[in-house]
Every structure is written in structure tokens, then in C-alpha cells.
C-alpha positions as CSV (number, residue, x, y, z in Angstrom):
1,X,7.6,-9.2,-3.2
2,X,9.1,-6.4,-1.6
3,X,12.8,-6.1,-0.7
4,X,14.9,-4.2,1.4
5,X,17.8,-2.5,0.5
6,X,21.4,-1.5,1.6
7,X,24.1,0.3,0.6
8,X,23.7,4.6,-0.4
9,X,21.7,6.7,-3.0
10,X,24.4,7.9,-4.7
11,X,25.7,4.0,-5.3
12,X,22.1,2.8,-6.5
13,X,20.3,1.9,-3.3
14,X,19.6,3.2,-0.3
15,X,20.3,2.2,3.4
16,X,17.4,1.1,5.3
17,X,16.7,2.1,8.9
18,X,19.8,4.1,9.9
19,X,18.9,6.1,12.9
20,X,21.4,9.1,14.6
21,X,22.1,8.5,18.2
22,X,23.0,12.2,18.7
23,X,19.3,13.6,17.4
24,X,16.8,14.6,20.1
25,X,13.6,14.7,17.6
26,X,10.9,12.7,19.1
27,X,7.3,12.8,19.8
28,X,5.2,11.6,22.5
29,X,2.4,8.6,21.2
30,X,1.0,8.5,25.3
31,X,-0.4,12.1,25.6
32,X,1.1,13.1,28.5
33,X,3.0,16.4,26.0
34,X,1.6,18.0,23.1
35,X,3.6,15.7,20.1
36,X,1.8,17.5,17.5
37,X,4.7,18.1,15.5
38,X,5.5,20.1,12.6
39,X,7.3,18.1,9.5
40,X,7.4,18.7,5.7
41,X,6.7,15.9,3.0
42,X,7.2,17.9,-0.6
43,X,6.5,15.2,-3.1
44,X,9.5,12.6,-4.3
45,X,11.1,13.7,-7.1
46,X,12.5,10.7,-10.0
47,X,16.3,10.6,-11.3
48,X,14.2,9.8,-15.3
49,X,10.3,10.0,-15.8
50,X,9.7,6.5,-16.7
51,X,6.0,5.4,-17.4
52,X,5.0,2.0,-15.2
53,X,2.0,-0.1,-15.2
54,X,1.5,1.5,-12.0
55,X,2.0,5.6,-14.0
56,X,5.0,7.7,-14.2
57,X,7.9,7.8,-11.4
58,X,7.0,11.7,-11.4
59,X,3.0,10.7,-10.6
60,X,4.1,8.0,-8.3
61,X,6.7,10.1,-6.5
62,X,3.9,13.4,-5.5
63,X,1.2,10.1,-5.0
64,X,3.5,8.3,-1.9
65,X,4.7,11.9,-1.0
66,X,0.2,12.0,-0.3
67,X,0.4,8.5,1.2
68,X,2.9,9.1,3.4
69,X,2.0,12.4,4.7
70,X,-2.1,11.2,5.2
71,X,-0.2,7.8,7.4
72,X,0.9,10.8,9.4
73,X,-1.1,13.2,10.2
74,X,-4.0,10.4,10.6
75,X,-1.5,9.4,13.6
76,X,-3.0,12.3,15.2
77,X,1.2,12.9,16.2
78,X,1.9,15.2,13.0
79,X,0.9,18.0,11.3
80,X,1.6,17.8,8.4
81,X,2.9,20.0,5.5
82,X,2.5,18.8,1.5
83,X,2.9,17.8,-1.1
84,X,0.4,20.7,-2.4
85,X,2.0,24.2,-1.2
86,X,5.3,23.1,-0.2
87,X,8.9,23.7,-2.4
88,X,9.3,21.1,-5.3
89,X,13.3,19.3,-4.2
90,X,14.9,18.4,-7.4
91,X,16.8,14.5,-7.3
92,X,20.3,15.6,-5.9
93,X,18.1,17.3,-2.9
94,X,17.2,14.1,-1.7
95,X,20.4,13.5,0.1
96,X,21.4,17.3,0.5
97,X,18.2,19.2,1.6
98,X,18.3,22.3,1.3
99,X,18.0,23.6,5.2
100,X,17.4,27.2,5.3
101,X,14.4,26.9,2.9
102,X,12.8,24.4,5.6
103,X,13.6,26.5,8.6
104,X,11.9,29.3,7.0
105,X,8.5,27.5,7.1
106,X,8.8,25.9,10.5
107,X,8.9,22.5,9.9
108,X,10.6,20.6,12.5
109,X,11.3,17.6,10.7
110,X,11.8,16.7,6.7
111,X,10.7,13.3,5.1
112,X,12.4,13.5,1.1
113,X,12.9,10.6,-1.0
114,X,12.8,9.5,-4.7
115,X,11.3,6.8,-6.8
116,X,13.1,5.9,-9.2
117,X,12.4,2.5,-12.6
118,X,14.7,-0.2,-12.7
119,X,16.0,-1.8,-15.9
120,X,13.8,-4.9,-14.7
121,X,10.3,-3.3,-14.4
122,X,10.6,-2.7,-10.5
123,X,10.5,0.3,-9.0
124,X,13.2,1.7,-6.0
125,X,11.3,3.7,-3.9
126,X,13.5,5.6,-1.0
127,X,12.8,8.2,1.7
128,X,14.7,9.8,4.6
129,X,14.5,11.6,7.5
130,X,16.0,14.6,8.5
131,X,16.0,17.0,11.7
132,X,15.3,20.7,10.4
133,X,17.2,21.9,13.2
134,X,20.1,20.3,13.5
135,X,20.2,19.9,10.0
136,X,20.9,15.8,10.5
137,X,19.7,12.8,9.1
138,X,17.8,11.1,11.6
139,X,16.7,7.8,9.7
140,X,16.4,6.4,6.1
141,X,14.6,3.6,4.4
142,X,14.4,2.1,1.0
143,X,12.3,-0.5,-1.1
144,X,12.8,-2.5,-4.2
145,X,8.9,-3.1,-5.3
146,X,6.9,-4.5,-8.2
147,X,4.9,-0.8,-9.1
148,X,1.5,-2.2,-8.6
149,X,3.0,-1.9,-4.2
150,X,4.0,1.4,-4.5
151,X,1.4,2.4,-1.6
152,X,2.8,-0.4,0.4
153,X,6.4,1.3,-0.1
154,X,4.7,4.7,1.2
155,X,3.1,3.1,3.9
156,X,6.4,1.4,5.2
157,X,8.0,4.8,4.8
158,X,5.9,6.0,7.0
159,X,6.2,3.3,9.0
160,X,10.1,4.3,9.6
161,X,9.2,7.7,10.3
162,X,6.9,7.1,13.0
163,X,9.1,4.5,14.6
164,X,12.0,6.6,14.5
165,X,10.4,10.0,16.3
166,X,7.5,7.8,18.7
167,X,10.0,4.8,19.5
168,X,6.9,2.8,19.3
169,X,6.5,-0.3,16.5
170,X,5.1,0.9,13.4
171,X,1.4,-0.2,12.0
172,X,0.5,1.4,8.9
173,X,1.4,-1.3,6.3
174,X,-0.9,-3.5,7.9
175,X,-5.1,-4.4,6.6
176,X,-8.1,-4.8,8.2
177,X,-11.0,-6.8,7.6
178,X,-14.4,-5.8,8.3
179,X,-18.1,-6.7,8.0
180,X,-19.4,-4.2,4.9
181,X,-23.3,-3.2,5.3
182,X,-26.0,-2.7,3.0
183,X,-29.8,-1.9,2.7
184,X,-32.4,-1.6,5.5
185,X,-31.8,-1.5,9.0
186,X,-34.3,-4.7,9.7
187,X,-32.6,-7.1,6.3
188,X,-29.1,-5.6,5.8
189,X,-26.8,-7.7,3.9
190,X,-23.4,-8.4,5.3
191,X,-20.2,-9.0,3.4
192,X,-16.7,-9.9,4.3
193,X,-14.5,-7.1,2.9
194,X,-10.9,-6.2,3.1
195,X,-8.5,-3.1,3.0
196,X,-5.6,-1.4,3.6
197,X,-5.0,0.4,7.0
198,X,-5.8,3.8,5.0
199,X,-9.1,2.2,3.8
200,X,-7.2,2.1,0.2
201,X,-7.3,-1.0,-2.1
202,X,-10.8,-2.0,-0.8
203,X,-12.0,-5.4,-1.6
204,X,-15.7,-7.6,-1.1
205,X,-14.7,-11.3,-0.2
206,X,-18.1,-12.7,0.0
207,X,-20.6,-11.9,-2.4
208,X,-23.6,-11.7,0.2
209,X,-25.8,-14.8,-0.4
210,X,-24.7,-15.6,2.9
211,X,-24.5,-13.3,6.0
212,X,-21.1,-13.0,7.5
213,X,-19.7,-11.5,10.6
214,X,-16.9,-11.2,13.3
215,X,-13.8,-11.3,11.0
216,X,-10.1,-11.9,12.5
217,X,-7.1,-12.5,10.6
218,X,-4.6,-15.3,11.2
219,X,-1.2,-14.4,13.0
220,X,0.4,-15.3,9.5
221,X,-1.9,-12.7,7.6
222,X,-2.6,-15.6,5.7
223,X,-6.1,-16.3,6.5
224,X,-9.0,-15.0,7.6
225,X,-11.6,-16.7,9.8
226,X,-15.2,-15.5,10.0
227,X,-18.8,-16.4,10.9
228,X,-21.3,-17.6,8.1
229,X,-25.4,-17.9,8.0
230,X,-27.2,-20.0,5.3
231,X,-30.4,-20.8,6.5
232,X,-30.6,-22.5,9.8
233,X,-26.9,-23.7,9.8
234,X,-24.0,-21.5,11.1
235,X,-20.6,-22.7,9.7
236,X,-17.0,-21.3,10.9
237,X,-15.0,-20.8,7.7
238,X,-11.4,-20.3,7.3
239,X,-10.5,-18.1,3.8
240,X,-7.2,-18.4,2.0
241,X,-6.3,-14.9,0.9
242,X,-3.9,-16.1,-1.3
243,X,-5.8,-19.0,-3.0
244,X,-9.1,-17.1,-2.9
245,X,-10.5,-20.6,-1.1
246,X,-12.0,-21.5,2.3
247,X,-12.7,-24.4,4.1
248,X,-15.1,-25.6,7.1
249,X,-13.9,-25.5,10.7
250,X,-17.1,-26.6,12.2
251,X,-20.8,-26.3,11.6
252,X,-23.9,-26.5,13.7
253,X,-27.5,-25.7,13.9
254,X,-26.8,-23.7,17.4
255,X,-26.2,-19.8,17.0
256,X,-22.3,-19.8,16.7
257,X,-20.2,-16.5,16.7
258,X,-16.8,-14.2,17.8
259,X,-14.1,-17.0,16.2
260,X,-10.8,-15.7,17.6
261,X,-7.7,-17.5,16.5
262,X,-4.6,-18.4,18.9
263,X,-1.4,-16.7,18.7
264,X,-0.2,-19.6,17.1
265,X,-2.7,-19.8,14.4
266,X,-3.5,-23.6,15.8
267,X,-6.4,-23.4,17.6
268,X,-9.9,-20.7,17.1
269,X,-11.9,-20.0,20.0
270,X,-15.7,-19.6,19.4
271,X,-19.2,-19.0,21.2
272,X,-22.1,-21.4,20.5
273,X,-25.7,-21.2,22.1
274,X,-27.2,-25.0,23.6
275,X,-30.2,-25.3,24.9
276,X,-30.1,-21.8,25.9
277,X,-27.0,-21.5,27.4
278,X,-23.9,-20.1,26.0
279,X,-20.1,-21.0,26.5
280,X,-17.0,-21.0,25.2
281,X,-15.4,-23.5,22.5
282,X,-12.2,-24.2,21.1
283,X,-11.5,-26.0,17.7
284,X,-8.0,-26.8,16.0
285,X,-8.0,-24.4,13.3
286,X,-8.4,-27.1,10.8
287,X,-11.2,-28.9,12.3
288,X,-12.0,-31.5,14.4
289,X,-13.4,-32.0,18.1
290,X,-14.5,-28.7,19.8
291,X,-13.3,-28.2,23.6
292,X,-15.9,-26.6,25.9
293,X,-14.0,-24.3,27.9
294,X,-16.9,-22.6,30.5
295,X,-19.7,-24.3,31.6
296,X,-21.6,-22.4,33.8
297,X,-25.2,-20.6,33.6
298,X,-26.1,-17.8,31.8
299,X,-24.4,-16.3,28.3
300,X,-19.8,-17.0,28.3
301,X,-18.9,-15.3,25.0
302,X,-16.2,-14.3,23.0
303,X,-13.1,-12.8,23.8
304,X,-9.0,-13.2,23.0
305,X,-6.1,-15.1,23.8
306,X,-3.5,-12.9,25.2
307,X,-0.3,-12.7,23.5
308,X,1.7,-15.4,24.8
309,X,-1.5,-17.7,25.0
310,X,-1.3,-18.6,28.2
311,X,-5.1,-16.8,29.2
312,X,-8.5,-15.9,27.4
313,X,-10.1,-12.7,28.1
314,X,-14.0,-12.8,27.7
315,X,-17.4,-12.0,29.0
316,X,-19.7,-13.2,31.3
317,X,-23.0,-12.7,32.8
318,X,-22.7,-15.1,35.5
319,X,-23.0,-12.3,37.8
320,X,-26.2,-11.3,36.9
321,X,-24.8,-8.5,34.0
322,X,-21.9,-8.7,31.6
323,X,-18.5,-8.5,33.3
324,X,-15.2,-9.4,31.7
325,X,-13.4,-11.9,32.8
326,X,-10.1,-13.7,32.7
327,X,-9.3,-17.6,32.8
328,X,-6.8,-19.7,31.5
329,X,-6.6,-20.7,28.1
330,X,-7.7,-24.6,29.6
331,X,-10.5,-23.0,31.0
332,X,-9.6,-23.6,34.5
333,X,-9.0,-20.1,36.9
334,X,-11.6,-18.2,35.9
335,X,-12.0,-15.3,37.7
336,X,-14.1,-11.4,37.1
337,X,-12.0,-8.6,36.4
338,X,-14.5,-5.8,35.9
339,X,-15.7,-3.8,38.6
340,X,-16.9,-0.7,37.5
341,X,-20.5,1.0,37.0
342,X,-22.7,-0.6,33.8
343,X,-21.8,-3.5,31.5
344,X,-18.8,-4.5,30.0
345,X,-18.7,-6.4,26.6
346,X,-16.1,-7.8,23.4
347,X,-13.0,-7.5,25.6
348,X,-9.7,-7.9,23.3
349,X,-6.5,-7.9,24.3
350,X,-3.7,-5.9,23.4
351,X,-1.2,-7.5,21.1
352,X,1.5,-5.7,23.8
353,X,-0.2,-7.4,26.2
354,X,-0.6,-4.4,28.8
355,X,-3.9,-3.3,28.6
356,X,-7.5,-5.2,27.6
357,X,-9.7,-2.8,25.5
358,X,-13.9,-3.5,25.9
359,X,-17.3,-1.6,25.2
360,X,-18.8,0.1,28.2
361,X,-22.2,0.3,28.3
362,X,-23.5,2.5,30.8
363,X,-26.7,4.6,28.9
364,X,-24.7,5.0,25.5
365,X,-21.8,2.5,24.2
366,X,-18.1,3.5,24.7
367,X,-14.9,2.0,23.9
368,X,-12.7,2.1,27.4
369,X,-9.3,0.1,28.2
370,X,-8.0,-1.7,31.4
371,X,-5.1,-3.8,32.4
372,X,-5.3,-7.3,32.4
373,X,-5.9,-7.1,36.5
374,X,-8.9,-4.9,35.7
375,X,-7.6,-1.5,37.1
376,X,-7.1,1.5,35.3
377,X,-10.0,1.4,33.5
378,X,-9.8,4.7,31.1
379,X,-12.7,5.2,28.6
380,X,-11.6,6.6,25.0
381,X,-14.5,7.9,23.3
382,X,-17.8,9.1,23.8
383,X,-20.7,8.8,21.4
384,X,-24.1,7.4,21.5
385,X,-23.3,3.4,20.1
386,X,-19.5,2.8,19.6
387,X,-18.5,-0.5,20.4
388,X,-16.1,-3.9,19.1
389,X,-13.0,-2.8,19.6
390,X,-9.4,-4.2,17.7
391,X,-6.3,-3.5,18.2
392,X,-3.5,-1.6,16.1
393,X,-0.7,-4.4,15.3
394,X,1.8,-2.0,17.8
395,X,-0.8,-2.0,20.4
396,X,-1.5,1.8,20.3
397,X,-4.5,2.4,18.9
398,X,-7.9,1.0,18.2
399,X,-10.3,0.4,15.3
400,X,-14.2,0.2,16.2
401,X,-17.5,0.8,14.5
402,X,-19.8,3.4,15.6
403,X,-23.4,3.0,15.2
404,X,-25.5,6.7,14.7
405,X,-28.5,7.1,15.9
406,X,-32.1,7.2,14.2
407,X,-33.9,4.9,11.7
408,X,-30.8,4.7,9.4
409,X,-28.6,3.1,11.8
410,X,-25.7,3.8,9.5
411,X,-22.6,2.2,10.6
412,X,-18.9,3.5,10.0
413,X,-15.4,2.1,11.1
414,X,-13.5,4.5,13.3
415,X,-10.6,4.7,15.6
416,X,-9.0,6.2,18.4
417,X,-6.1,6.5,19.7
418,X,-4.8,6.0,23.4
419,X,-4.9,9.3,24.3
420,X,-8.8,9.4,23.9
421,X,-8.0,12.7,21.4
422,X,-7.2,11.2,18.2
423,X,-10.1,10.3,16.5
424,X,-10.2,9.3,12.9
425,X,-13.0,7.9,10.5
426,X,-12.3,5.2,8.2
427,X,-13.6,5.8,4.2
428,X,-15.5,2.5,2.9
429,X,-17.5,2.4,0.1
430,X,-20.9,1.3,2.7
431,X,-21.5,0.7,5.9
432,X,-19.0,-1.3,8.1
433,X,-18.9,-2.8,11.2
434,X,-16.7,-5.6,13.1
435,X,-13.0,-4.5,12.1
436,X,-10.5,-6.5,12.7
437,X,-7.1,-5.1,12.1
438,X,-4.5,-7.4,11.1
439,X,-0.6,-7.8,12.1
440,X,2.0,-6.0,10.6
441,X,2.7,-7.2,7.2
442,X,5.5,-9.7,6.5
């Protein structure tokens, strides 16, 4: 559990989320001016080094200094600077930084903090953030935490920072799911694998017996539904993170795949092949009678709800090539909204709702956004297979898996942000593909 605190550093605790209304710092997440901007992150000093389960407050304290400053500069907003080569602050620093020493190596902005062991076993883990310039606090943010979450404690940190400069919701203390790849291109084993944001605290879910794919997790965080192959029989499953269990949803003999759930964790939308023709299903999430939603000629796959559920974004090759299209989530009004040159495939939309992001394929495979009318189509990236794009839980960037080229086929998880600059691979132990990035965790 973590907790938020209230109250000051020098009384025990520290305030969380205090911002200056004065304080002109900022950065700009659209592209539109060069945000790369300068801040220091020296590591956090401890009050007593105290061992933990989790290693000494002094080991801790350089270790979510690292965290924090890697959730930034991965942003593609930040450069930057520490803990390695920057001044070490001493404890009463954290609240009284020592400004002219900043100034002197250009850093615009100052994240300190502290981590200090409670009497209980629990750790307090604090940061703040300063304006170099006009020597001001701009925000500060603190965490009560069993030791074993200290890198969820760094990643909320940074999740503080990078709301208070951008203005935009924060996403790094958030996981993603993913489809984790093994062995030859024409066999490969496929597991269901978890992580943090950061690719951190990595975890296999399914043990590979089974092959499973499209992953997507629940609006709750609580589960996460996925695709599984035994034999001839292709079963929708539902797994319990917390429980470690899963259950059925449906089951068939047809080919069955891209399970998305509803915004309100009731209902999962699914593809199945019949008699050659694919549509569009929906199930309640715990089972029962599917729905067939399109029911027209040719291949209707996939897709998302939109945020308030009210529509289903998918694709279509009723028009003789794959298009995406919008309908309502009844099924009824379903009308093309892609227009451009090539194919258009795994449309998802934005959890803000503004935009739709798909794979353009048009001689390679590239990942390209659109609103939900269809205009403004913008293309991100531009290698030779990327494709299966997910959304960032604040809507402003986007996780996919890129596919290199050759006999290897080797896979990896990247993302981009929505400038089409900010590119950044993901580390997993093997091949990856299908991400599914979750919601901001509770």
C-alpha cells in the first residue's frame, strides 16, 4: 500500500503536490518549442542509514535519484543531469538547496528529496521541485511505502515532476503487458508477461504450453484479458493479477483474437472467424452470450471503445482493403473514416479521446495518428515493420513493437511520442510484441 502524505519535512512528512502559481517553468509535451530542458537529480540523501529488506536508505536514496531521472529523460522533455557527476546535497539541503551551486552548472530546474526508515519497517520517500532561477519551489510530493515499492515511489516522483512543468497527466507508474517471444521465426513460443513502464520488475504469466497473444488490461488494473491456443480450441481468458487465477470468457473452435475490454470493465469485445468471414463480437466480461456487432462480407476486426463507450473504432475490408472505421458500440452507424493512400490496420483510441492511433501500411508498416473524424492523419515513425499501437494512460505517447528485418525477425517493444521525435526502446529479457500499456496505477 502506498500512502500520501501531508504536512512539512521538518515536522515528519512532507506535503504532496504543492505547486507555485507565480513560477513560469514549463515545457512543451506537443513539439511545437524545443522543451528539452535542463534539470539536475543528485541522488537523495537519508536523515540515518538504516538497512531495509529493500537495502540501505543511502542505496535506495542514489537508486530512485536513477529512477527518477531515467522516467525523465526517457520522456524525451529532459535532459537530464545525475546522480553520477553531479554535487552530493546533505539532508538539511533537501528543503534549502543550495542555488548558486545549481546555477553554476545550468540546470534549469532541481528535483532533491530524501528517503528516510520509519520506526514501523516503511520507508518515507519525499522529493521536490525547485526553479533554479527563481530560486522557488515549484512542487513537492511525498510517499509512505513498504521498501519492496520504492521504484513505484520514484516513479510517482516523477510522475509530479512531469505533471507540474508539461501540465499534462502523468504515466510513469503505470505497467504494460506484452506478448514475450522465443525460438524460431516459423515455431516461436509466446508468453504473457508483465512489467513496469521502465521495463523494470519483469514477470512471465504463462508458462508457454499454450500460445497467447493480444494482451489488454482491465480499467481497474485488476485483470488482464488475453488470447489462448491449445490445439484446435481458442479460449478468451481473464487473469487475476492479484489471485494469480483466470477464468474462461468464451471458447470456440473458430480463429478468435484482439479481446478489448469496455471502459467499464463489463463487457470485452472480440474477433472470431465463421465460415470464412470475420466480425465483431461482444461478451460480458464474465461470460455468457456473445453479441455479433458487424455482419457484413469480408474480414471486421478488432479495435477499441472510445473513452466514454459510446463508439468502437475498428477495421474493415469491406471496401476492398483495410480501412478503419467507426460505429457505435450497438453496432449500428457504421461508417469509414480512412481515406488516405495504403492500408490501415489495429486502430486504438486515445484514452483522451482526441486522436485514434493505427498501422499504416503503405510498402513498410508505420504507426500514424488521426482524429476520430479521420483528418489529420500524422504518421510517427518510420521503419521497415512497426505496427500495434497502445496508448500511454495520459494519452501522449505510444507503445508498439517493431519487427526487423531478415530471417531473425526479432521483435522489440518501442515507443514514440507525439511529436514523432521521441523514440525509445523498451529492455525485455526476449522478444516482445503486442504491448498493452495499462492505466495509471491506483
Amino acid at each position: 500500500m502506498m500512502k500520501k502524505l501531508a504536512g512539512s519535512l521538518l515536522a515528519g512528512a512532507v506535503l504532496f503536490t504543492v505547486t507555485s502559481a507565480n513560477a513560469q517553468l514549463s515545457v512543451d509535451v506537443t513539439g511545437e518549442i524545443d522543451s528539452d530542458l535542463r534539470i539536475a537529480v543528485p541522488a537523495m540523501p537519508t536523515d540515518q542509514n538504516v538497512e531495509t529488506p529493500a537495502g540501505a536508505t543511502t542505496v535506495l536514496g542514489r537508486q530512485v535519484a536513477e529512477v527518477i531521472a531515467s522516467d525523465l529523460r526517457g520522456s524525451g522533455l529532459f535532459r537530464p543531469m545525475g546522480p553520477a557527476g553531479v554535487k552530493q546535497i546533505t539532508f538539511p539541503e533537501v528543503t534549502a538547496p543550495d542555488f548558486p551551486t545549481w546555477t553554476s552548472t545550468n540546470a534549469e530546474a532541481l528535483v532533491q528529496g530524501f528517503v528516510r526508515a520509519n520506526p514501523n519497517g516503511e520507508l518515507t520517500v519525499g522529493c521536490y521541485l525547485y526553479d533554479v532561477a527563481l530560486k522557488q519551489e515549484l512542487t513537492r510530493a511525498g510517499y509512505v511505502i513498504a521498501p519492496r515499492e520504492w521504484r513505484r515511489a520514484a516513479h510517482k516522483c516523477a510522475d509530479a515532476i512531469y505533471a507540474r512543468l508539461s501540465g499534462e497527466s502523468p504515466f510513469f507508474d503505470s505497467r504494460i503487458a506484452y506478448i514475450a517471444e522465443s525460438g524460431p521465426k516459423e515455431n516461436r513460443t509466446k508468453r504473457l508477461a508483465i512489467m513496469d513502464s521502465d521495463g523494470a520488475n519483469h514477470r512471465f504469466i504463462t508458462n508457454g504450453q499454450s500460445i497467447a497473444l493480444t494482451p489488454r488490461f482491465s480499467p481497474d488494473y485488476g485483470s488482464i484479458v488475453y488470447v489462448s491456443y491449445i490445439g484446435k480450441r481458442v479460449r478468451i481468458y481473464v487473469y487475476n493479477i492479484g489471485t494469480g487465477k483466470q477464468r474462461l470468457v468464451t471458447e470456440s473452435s473458430n480463429p478468435t483474437f484482439a479481446p478489448r475490454w469496455s471502459p467499464d470493465g463489463k463487457t470485452i469485445l472480440y474477433s472470431m472467424a465463421v465460415a470464412g468471414n470475420t466480425d465483431i463480437y461482444k461478451v460480458p466480461a464474465t461470460g455468457g452470450t456473445p453479441q455479433r456487432l458487424t455482419n457484413t462480407p469480408g474480414i471486421d476486426v478488432g479495435g477499441s471503445f472510445s473513452p466514454d463507450g459510446s463508439k468502437i473504432v475498428f477495421e474493415s475490408d469491406r471496401s476492398g482493403s483495410q480501412q478503419v472505421y467507426v460505429m457505435d458500440a450497438s453496432g449500428s452507424n457504421q461508417h469509414r473514416i480512412s481515406f488516405g493512400g495504403g492500408r490501415y490496420a489495429t486502430p486504438e483510441w486515445s484514452p483522451r479521446g482526441d486522436l485514434i492511433a493505427f498501422t499504416k501500411i503503405a510498402g513498410n508498416f508505420r504507426i500514424g495518428v488521426m482524429s476520430p473524424s479521420g483528418g489529420g492523419e500524422r504518421l510517427l515513425t518510420n521503419s521497415w515493420q512497426d505496427e500495434a499501437p497502445t496508448w500511454s494512460p495520459n494519452g501522449r505517447v505510444i507503445q508498439f513493437f517493431r519487427t526487423s528485418q531478415g530471417r531473425s525477425g526479432k521483435s522489440e517493444i518501442w515507443q514514440v511520442d507525439l511529436t514523432g521525435v521521441n523514440e525509445r526502446k523498451l529492455p525485455t529479457p526476449i522478444d516482445g510484441s503486442d504491448p498493452a500499456w495499462g492505466p495509471l496505477l491506483p
